[in-house]
N, C-alpha and C positions, 0 to 999 in steps of 0.2 A: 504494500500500500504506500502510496506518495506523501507523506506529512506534510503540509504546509508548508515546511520552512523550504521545500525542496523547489526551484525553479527550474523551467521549461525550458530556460535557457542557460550561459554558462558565465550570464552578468552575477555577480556579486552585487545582491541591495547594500545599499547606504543604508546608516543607521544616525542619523541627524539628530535623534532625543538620546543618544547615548555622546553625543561628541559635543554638544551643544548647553549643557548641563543650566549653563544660568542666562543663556541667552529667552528674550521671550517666547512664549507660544507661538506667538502668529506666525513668526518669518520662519519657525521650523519646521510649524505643519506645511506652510506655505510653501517650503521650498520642498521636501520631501512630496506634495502632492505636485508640483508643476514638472517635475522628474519624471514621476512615474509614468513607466510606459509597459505596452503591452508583454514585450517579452521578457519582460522584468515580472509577470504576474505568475506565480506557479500553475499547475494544472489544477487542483484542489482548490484554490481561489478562484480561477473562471469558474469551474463547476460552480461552485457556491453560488456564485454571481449570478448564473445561470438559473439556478434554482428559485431564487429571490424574484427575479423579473418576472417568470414564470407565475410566481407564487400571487405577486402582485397584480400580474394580469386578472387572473381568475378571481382575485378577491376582487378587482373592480369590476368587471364584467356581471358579477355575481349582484354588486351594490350597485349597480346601474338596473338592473332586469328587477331587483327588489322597489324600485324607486327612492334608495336611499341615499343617493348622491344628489337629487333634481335641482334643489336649491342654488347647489355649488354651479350645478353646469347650464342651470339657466342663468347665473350671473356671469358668468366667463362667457354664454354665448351674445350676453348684449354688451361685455367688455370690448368683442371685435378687433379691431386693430389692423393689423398685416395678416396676408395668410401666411405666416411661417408654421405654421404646427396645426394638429390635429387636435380635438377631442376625440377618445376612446369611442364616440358615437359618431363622429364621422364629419362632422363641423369645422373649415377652418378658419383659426382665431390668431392670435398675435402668441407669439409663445408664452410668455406670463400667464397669460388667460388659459393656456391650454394647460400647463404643467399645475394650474391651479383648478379647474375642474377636474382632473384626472389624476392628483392626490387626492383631493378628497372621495375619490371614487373609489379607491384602493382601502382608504380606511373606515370606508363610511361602516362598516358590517361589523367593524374591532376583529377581523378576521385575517389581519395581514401580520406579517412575521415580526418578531418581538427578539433583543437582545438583551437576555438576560442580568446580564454586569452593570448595564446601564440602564434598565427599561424602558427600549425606546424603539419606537418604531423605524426602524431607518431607511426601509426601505419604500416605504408611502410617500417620503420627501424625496428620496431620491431619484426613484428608476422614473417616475414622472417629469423630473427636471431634465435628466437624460435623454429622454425619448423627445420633450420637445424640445431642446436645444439642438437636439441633435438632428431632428428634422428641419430644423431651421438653419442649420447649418451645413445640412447634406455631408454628417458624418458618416465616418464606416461602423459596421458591428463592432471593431476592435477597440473602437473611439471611443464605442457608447460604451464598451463593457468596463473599460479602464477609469472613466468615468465614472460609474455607479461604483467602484471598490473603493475609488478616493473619496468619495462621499461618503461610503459606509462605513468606512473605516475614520473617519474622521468623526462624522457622527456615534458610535458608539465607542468610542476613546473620550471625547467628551461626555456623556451621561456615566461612564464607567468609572470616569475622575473623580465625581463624587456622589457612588451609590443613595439613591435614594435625597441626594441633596437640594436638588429640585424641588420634587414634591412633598418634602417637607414643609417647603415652603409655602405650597400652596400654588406650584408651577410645574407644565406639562413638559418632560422633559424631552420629551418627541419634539416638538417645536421650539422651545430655549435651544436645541442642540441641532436640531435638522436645521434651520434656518444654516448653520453655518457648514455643514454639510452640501446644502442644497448650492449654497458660494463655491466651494470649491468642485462641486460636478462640472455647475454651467462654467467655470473659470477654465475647466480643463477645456470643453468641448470650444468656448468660444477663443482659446488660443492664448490664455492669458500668462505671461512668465512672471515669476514668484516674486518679483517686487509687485504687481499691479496683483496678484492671486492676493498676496497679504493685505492688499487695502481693502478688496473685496471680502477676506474674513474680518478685520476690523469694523466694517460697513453693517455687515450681518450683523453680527454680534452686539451690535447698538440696536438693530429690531428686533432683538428676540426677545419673543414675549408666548403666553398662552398661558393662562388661569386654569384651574382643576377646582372652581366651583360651581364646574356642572355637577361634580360629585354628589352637591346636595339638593339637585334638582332635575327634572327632565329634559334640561336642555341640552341642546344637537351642536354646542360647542366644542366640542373634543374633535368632534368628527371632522372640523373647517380646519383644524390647527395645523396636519399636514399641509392643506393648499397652501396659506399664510406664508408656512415658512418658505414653502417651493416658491412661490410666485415673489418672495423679498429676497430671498437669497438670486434666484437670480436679476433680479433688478441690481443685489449689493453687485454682482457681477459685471453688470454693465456699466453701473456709475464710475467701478475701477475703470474701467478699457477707457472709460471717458476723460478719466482724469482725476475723479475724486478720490480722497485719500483717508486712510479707515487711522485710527491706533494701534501701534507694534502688542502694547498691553489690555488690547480688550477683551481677551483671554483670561489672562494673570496678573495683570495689573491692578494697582490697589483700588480703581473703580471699575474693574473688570468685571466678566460675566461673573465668575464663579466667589468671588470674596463680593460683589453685588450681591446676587440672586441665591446664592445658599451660603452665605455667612465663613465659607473656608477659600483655603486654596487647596486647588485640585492636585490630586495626586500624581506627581509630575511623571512617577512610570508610567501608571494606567493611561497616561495623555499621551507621551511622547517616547514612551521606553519600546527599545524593538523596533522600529517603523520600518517595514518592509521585510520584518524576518518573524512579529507574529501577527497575526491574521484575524481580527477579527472578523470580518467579512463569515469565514468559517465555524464562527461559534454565535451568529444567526439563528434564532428556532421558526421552524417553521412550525404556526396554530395548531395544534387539533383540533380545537374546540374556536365557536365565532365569541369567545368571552374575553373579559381581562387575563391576564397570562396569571395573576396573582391566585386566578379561582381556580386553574388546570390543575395541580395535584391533589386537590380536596375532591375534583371529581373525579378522580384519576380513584383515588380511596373509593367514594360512595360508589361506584361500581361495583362494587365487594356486597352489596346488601341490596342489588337489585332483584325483585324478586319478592324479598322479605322485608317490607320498610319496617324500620324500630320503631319502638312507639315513640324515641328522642333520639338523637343527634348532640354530639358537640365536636366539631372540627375547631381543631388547635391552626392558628394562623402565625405566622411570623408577624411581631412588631408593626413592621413596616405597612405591613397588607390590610392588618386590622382598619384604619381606619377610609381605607380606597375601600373594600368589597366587605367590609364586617361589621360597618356600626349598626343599631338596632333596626335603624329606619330602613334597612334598605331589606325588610322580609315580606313587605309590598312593593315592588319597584311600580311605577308610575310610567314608565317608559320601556321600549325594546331596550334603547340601551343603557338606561340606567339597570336592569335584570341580568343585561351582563357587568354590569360589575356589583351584582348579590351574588353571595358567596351561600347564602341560605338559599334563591330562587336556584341557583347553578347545581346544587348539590341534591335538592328536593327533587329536582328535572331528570337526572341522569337515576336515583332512587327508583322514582317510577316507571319514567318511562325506558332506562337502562341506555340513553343516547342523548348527547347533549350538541343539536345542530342548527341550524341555521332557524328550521321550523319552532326551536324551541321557545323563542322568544316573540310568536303570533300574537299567541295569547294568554297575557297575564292575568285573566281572574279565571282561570284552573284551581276551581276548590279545591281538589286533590294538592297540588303543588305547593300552593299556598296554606293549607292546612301543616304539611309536613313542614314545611320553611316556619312555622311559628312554634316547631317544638324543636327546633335547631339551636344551640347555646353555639357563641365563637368564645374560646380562650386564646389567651396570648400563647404565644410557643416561644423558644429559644432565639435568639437571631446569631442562629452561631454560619450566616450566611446572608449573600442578598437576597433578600423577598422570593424573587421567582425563581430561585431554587431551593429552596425550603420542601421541608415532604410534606406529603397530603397526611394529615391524621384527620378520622373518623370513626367515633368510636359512638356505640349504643349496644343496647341490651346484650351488655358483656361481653362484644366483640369489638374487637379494634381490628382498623384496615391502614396497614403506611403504606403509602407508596413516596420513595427518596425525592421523586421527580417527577413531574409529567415529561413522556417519552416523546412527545409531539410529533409529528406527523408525517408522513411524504409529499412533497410539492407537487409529485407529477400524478399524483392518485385522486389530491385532493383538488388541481387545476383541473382536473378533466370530468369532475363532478362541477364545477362551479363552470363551468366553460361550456358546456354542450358540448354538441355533435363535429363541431369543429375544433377542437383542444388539440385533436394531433398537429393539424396545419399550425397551429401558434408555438407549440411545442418543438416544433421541427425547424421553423423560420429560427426560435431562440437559439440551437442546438445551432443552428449554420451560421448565427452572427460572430461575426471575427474570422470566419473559413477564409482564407486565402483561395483563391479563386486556381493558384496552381496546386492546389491539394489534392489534385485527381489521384495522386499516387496512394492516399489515405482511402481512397474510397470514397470519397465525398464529391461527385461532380462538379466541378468547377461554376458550371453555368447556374446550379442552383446555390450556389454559393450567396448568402443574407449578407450585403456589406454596406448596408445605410441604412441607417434609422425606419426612413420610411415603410421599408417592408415589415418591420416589426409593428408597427403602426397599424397598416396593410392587415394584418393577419388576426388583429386585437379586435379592428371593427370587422373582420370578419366572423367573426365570434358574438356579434351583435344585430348579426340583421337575420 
């Protein structure tokens, strides 16, 4: 098996947060992301990559056919502008507009992939920035793919810096962190070298914003926070190319993101340690479940007593998660997605009906569901871990069920359920982006070879009509 650290080719990665030690954040991520280049990525990172897009696809495809993106994408379709890019529905809008209908499309369902060190979606901000800069730029597949890893990887190093430090505060760390993610995808694709990439993360990093007090209500604010961040990050991108100029410390600096918005400074390995020799890109989860990631090992447990409900419940939650998916209020949810983030609706649901999907959250006054969810106690558990790898405990009439972790899922099982009858054509377009068109020796026909944006495009709305 290939580990990560192993590349496809016989460059030796730079390691810029190991040689750079007191220099700031920006110009290190900056220069480390304006570098990287395709055969500098291992094989195990495209995969990943690949995976993600994929994953992203079908969760917006999924949240478009639900009608749960409409809001986003009927605002980006009267935003208009240039036809540079596409909506996922077939529309073309100015790329902001587009990369901002088409996050929130991806994450309107809370059905898109989650990184656990950081818990943050990164790929809802990102593969949307990609796709439309990259059709507005008439990138190749290898453009785009290079692209979304310097975003992912930038974006969960940031939320990873300081577990949990975010939303402690009362802020989504998918959007405080993708916003500047979302700068350094479009900075790659629109050509930007690592002095104007750094003003572009400075730039960002001055809008990053998104509140988590939907938490205590039914509000469809969570769900807008991916577009936000895509659609200002790349804006921070272009104001760079333009001239305008960010802070070297709006990262680490003493009014910086992180000593701002969650009261420390960020953990300077977790930010900058390894760059190009560890991978988060690969340690990406992809969903089982359309819920918060915090609720997957409790239902991962109540699986264990499907069949036989107890007459009581009490799932032990890490610290952290208590107060997202565990306070009392949430054993009526009010909304589809305030019920994915009940940790008693999520756990009553998989109980009874022994499957926790997409359907699950139709409809919330299921006396049965709603009965068992009011005899559900939550205890604190240990936090000898971040939140979302914590084990599921669930224990009732004498039985307890752990499970270490939710085992989360396959991208290509679960795009092709969320996809329709066409998942293989989208699936197979993803699999040929970056093919070098002289690959015939691989096996890979040259002529069908995916080497621009737009055919990934191409193949996404065809999965919508």
């Amino acid at each position: 098996m290939i580990s990560d650290s192993e590349s496809h080719s016989s460059l030796e990665p730079a390691n810029p947060g190991l040689s750079a030690r007191h220099e700031p954040a920006v110009p290190v991520l900056a220069r480390w992301a304006a570098g990287l280049a395709w055969p500098a990525l291992p094989p195990a990172v495209i995969g990943a990559a690949r995976e993600h897009l994929i994953d992203a696809a079908g969760c917006a495809v999924a949240g478009i056919r639900r009608g749960a993106a409409e809001p986003a994408l009927t605002v980006a379709r009267g935003l208009g502008g240039p036809p540079e890019a596409r909506l996922f529905t077939g529309e073309r809008v100015g790329a902001v507009a587009a990369a901002f209908g088409n996050a929130v499309a991806v994450h309107a369902l809370d059905f898109d992939d989650t990184h656990a060190g950081g818990l943050v979606h990164a790929s809802a901000v990102n593969v949307p920035v990609a796709l439309a800069v990259g059709e507005q730029t008439g990138a190749r597949g290898s453009d785009v793919i290079t692209a979304v890893v310097a975003g992912l990887e930038v974006t969960c190093r940031l939320g990873a810096a300081a577990p949990h430090g975010f939303h402690a505060r009362g802020l989504h760390a998918t959007s405080m962190c993708g916003v500047i993610g979302a700068a350094v995808t479009a900075g790659k694709l629109l050509g930007l070298d690592e002095t104007r990439l750094a003003h572009a993360i400075g730039i960002a990093a001055s809008g990053a914003s998104g509140l988590l007090e939907f938490l205590h209500s039914p509000a469809s604010t969570k769900q807008l926070h991916p577009g936000t961040a895509a659609a200002n990050g790349i804006l921070a991108a272009r104001l760079a190319a333009a001239g305008a100029t960010g802070p070297a410390g709006a990262v680490d600096g003493e009014y910086g993101l992180f000593r701002t918005m969650t009261g420390r400074a960020p953990d300077r390995d977790a930010l900058l340690g390894a760059l190009g020799l560890r991978w988060e890109t690969t340690r990406i989860g992809i969903k089982p479940y359309p819920a918060c990631q915090l609720t997957h090992a409790s239902i991962d447990a109540a699986g264990e007593f499907t069949g036989s409900p107890p007459s009581a419940l009490t799932v032990t939650l890490h610290p952290d998660a208590v107060p997202i998916v565990g306070g009392p209020e949430k054993r009526h949810p009010r909304s589809a997605y305030e019920a994915k983030f009940s940790v008693y609706w999520c756990v009553a649901a998989m109980v009874i009906d022994g499957w926790v999907d997409l359907d699950t959250f139709d409809n919330l006054d299921r006396p049965d569901v709603l009965s068992l969810a009011s005899r559900i106690t939550v205890v604190t558990g240990a936090a000898d871990s971040v939140a979302a790898d914590a084990p599921g405990i669930v224990a009732g009439d004498d039985r307890i069920a752990r499970v270490e972790r939710s085992s989360g899922g396959g991208a290509r099982t679960k795009a092709a359920a969320n996809l329709g009858p066409h998942a293989g054509a989208l699936i197979d377009a993803v699999d040929r982006a970056g093919v070098d068109r002289a690959a015939v020796g691989d096996g890979i026909p040259g002529e069908a070879a995916v080497d621009h944006a737009a055919a990934l495009l191409d193949a996404i709305e065809g999965c919508l009509r």
